[in-house]
C-alpha positions as CSV (number, residue, x, y, z in Angstrom):
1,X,0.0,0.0,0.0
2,X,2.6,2.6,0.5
3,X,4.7,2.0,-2.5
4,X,1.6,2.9,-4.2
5,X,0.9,6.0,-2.3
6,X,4.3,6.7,-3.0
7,X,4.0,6.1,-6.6
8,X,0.8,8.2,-6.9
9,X,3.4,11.3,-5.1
10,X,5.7,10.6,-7.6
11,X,3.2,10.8,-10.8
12,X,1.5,13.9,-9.0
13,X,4.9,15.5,-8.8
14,X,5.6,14.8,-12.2
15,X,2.4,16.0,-13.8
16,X,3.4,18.8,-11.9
17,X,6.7,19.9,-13.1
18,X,5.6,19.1,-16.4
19,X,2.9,21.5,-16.5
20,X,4.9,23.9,-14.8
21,X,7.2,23.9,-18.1
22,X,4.7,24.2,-20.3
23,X,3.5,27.8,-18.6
24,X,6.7,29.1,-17.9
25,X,7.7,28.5,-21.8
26,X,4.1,30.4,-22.8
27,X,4.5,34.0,-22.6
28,X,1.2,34.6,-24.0
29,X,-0.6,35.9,-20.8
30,X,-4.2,37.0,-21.2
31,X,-5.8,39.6,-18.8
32,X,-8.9,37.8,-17.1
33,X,-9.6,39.5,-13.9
34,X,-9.3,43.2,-12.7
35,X,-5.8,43.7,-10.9
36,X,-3.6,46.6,-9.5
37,X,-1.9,47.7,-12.3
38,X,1.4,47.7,-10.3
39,X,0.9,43.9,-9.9
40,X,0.5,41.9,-13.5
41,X,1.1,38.7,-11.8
42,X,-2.6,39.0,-10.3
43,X,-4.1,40.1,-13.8
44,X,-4.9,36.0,-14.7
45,X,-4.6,32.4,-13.5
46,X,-1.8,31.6,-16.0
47,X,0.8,34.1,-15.1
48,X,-0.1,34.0,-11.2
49,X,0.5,30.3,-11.2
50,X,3.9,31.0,-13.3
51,X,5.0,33.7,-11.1
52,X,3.8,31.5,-7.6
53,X,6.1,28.3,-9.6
54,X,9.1,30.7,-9.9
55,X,9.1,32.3,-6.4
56,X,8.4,28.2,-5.2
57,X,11.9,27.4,-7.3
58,X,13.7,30.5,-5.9
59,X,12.8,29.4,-2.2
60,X,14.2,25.7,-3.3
61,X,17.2,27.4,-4.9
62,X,18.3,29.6,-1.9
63,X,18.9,26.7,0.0
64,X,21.7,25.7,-2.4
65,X,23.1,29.3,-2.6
66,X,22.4,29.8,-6.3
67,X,22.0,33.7,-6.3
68,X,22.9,34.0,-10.0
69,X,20.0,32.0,-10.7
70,X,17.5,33.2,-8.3
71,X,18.4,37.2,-9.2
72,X,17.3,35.5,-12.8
73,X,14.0,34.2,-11.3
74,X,13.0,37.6,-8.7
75,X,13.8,39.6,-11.7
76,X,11.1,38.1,-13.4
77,X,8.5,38.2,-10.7
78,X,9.6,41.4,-9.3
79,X,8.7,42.8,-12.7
80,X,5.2,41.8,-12.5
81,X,5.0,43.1,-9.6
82,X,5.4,40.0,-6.6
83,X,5.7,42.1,-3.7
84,X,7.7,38.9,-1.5
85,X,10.4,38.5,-4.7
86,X,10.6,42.7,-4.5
87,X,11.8,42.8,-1.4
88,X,14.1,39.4,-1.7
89,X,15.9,41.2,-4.9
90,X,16.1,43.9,-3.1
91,X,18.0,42.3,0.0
92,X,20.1,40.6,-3.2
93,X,21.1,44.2,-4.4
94,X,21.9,45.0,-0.8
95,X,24.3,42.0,-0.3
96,X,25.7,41.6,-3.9
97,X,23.9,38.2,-3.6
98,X,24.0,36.9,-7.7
99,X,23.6,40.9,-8.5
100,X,25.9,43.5,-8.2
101,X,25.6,45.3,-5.0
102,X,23.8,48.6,-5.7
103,X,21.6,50.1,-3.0
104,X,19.8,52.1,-5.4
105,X,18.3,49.5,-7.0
106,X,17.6,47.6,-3.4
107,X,15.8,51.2,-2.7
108,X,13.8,50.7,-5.8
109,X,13.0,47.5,-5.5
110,X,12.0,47.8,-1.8
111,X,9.9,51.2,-2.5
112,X,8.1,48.8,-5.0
113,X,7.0,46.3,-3.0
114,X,4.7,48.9,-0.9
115,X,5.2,46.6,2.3
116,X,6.4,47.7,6.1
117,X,9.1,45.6,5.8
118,X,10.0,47.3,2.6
119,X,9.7,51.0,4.0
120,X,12.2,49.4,7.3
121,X,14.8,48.7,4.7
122,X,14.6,52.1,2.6
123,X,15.3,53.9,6.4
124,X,17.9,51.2,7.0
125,X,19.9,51.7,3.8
126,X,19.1,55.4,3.1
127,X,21.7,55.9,6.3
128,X,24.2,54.9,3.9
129,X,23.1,56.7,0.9
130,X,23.9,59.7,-0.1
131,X,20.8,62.7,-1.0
132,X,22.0,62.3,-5.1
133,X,21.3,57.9,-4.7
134,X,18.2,58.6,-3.3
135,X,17.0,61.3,-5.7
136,X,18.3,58.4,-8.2
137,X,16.3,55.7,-6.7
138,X,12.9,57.6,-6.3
139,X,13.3,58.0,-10.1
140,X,13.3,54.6,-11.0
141,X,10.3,54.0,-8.9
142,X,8.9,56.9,-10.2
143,X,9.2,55.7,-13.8
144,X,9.0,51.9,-13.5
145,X,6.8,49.8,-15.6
146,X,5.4,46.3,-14.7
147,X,5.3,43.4,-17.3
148,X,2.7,41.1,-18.2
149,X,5.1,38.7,-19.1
């Protein structure tokens, strides 16, 4: 009996990852629902299941240390607008983690994510900013665009 629970585990988790190629591969992403334009990722079922698949792998990844490849991944999902993989590439830009270290792009990133974890970061690394950096920063907020892809 449990070799074939364990078998039906194994064939759930397989049907899994395989569908989880197939959307990840298709950047066709159809708007469906009403979303916060600031947040794609909520706009359909496809691309929030994509996005939720990447952050899931990023989690996995951080384990093992592979910053190069999670940067890759939050890059992604910060662009549609994830607030959780905002803040994580911002800690990335702040440590140099995969990324190289820039805290105006940690600012910009954090700003983004709109959270009060977010805003305790932007005090914590303003203190080593200078006025110009955050000007800098505030721009990129100012003029950044989500993707819907």
């Amino acid at each position: 009996m449990q070799k074939f629970i364990l078998i039906i585990i194994y064939c759930l988790f397989f049907t899994v990852n395989i569908n989880a190629e197939k959307v990840s591969n298709d950047y066709e992403f159809e708007i469906e629902y009403e979303h916060d334009p600031m947040r794609p990722y909520l706009s359909s079922d496809k691309i929030a299941l994509d996005t939720e698949l990447k952050y899931a792998k990023c989690i996995r990844l951080q384990m093992g240390g592979y910053w190069d490849e999670i940067a890759k991944l939050y890059l992604i999902i910060a662009n549609r607008g994830h607030p959780v993989a905002q803040l994580h590439l911002g800690k990335q830009y702040v440590h140099g983690n995969g990324v190289e270290e820039d805290y105006i792009e940690a600012y910009k990133w954090f700003s983004l994510s709109e959270t009060a974890i977010g805003k305790h970061f932007i005090k914590v690394i303003s203190e080593e900013m200078s006025e110009k950096q955050i000007e800098e920063a505030k721009g990129l907020v100012k003029n950044f665009k989500p993707v819907y892809k």
